[in-house]
Every structure is written in C-alpha cells, then in structure tokens.
C-alpha positions in Angstrom: 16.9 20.0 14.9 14.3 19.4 12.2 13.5 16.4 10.7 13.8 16.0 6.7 11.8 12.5 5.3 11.0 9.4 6.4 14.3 7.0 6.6 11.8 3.6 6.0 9.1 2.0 7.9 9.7 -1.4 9.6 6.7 -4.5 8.6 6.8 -7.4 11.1 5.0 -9.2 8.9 3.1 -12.9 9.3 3.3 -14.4 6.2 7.1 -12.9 5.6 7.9 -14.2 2.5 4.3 -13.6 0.9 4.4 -9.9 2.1 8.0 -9.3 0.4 6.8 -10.5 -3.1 3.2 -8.5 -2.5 5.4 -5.4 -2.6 7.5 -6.3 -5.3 4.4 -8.0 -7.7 2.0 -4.9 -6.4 4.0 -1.7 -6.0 7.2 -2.4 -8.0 9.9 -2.5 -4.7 12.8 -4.1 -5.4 15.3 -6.4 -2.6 18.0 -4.8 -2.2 21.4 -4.9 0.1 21.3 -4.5 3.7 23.5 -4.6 6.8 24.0 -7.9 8.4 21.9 -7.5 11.7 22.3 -11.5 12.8 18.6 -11.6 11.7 16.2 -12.5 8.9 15.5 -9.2 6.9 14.8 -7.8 3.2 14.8 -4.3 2.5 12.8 -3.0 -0.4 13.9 -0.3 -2.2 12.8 2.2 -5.2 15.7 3.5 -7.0 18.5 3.7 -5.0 16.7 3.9 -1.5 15.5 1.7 0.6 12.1 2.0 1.9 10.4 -1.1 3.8 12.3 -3.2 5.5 10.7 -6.6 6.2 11.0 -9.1 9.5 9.6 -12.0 9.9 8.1 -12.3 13.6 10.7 -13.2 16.5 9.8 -17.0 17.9 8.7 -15.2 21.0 6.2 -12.6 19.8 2.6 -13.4 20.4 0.7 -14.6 16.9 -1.8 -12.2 15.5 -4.8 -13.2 13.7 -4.3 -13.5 10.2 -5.9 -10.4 8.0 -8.3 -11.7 5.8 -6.5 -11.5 2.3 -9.7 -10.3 0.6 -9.9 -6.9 1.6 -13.7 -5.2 0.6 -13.2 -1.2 -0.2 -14.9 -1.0 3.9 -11.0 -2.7 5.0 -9.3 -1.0 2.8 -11.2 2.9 4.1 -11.1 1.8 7.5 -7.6 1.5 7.6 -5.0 -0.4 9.7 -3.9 0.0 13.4 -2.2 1.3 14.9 -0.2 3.2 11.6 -3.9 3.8 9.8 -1.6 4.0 6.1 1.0 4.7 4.2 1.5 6.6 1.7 3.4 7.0 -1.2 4.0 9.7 -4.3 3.5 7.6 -7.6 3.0 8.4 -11.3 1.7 6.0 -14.1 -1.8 5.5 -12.6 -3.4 3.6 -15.6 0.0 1.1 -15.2 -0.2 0.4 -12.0 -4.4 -0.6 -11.4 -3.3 -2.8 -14.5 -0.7 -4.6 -12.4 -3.9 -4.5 -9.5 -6.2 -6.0 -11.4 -3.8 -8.4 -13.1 -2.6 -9.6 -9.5 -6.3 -9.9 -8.0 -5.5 -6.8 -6.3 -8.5 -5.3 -4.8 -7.9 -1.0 -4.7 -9.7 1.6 -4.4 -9.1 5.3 -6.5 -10.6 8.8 -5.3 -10.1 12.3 -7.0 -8.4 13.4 -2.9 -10.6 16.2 -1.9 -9.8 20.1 -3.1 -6.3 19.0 -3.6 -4.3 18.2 -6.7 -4.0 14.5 -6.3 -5.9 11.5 -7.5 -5.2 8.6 -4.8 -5.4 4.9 -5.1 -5.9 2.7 -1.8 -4.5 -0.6 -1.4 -3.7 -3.4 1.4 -0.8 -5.5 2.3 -0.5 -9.0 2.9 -0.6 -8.0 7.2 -3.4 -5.6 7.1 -1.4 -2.1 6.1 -3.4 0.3 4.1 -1.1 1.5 1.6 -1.5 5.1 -0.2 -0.6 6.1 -3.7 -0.8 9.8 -4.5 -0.5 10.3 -8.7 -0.7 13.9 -10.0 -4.6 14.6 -11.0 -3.9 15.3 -14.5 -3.7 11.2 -14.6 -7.3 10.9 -14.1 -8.6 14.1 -16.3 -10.3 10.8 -18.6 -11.7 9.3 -16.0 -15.4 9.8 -15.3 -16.7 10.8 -11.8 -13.3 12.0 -11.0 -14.3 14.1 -8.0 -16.5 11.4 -6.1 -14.7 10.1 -3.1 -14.0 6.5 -2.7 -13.3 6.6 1.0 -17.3 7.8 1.6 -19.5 4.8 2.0 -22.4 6.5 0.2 -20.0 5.9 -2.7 -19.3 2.3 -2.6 -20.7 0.2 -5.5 -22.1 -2.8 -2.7 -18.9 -3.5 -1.7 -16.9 -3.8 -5.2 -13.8 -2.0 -5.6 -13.9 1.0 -7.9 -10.8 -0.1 -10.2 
C-alpha cells in the first residue's frame, strides 16, 4: 500500500466565516460542492479538487484563544502547532504578493535554500502557516534573492519582506 497525495486538510476554524473568505480573497480557493454530512462545512477547491475543508467549531469544543490577526514575520517563521504549515505549489509570484499587499496581508518571501524554489509565507485567519512554493525563475529580478527570510538575522525589525 503506498500512499499517492494529500486528499485535503480539515480547518476547525474560530472565526468560520472570516477564515473561508481569507482563503478565497488571499490564495484564490474557490467554494465548491460537498456531501451533505448533517453539519456546517465549505470545501475550497482549486480547479476541480477540493482542498480545505472548513468547520466551524462543535458547541462543545473548548474555545481557543483568538490568534492575533496581525501576524509579524517572527509568527509567521515560527509556525503553527501542532501542523507547523502548509504548503502549496503556486506560480504567478508577482500576482499573488499584489493580492497580499492589496488585502493587508502580511507575508514573508525567501529564495528556499539550495533548492529550486522561491517560497512565500503566509498566515490564516486561526493561526496556520501557509506555504507557497513558485518556481525560482519568478524571482531572477528580485534583489537579494538568496537571503532567507525564515532567519531572524534577516528580518528588517519586524516588517515583512513583501
């Protein structure tokens, strides 16, 4: 038995309907169909699969402090627990840190280290560090390329790099 990809990844998420339209205004997801499972659900998709499927949190579940909606580059590094990120392949790098900065997005970008990929670092509504992995050759303008973001000796006091 082997396994092939990842199916989707499940967000019990806070703030439920804020979290749904952060994917869709920040990462271009879209809702799309689902099975009825007698509960509240959206599932985002890109293209024709779906990819995050969103709950909001059952009446009994314990609350969970709120994460603070102004993530500095130190949240975003650090990570969430206990998934520390996501991550997704993307392309269109210049398009997307537009749609960042035009939706107060706070990312981070870094040339990933001896490999191929230029990565940008953002964070959900709950706390979930999300990766997006664009081909290199997306950043070949950019200056500084090969400085990491994720190093704190390379943070600008605390201001993203995008």
């Amino acid at each position: 038995m082997a396994i092939s990809h990842l199916e989707h990844f499940l967000v019990v998420a806070q703030d439920y309907e804020a979290t749904v339209q952060w994917y869709i205004d920040n990462l271009g997801f879209e809702i799309g169909p689902h099975p009825d499972f007698g509960v509240e659900v959206t599932w985002l998709y890109l293209g024709e699969r779906d990819i995050i499927h969103i709950v909001p949190p059952r009446p009994h579940d314990e609350p969970r402090p709120a994460p603070d909606p102004n993530a500095t580059p130190e949240d975003i590094a650090e990570g969430s627990r206990p998934i520390h990120h996501i991550a997704f392949r993307a392309e269109n790098r210049v398009e997307m840190t537009e749609r960042l900065k035009a939706n107060g997005t706070t990312y981070l970008e870094q040339q990933a280290s001896k490999q191929d990929l230029y990565q940008v670092f953002v964070r959900d509504p709950n706390g979930i560090t999300v990766e997006l992995n664009f081909p290199a050759k997306e950043a070949e303008d950019m200056e500084g390329l090969a400085k990491l973001a994720l190093r704190p000796e390379t943070w600008d006091q605390g201001k993203p790099t995008g």
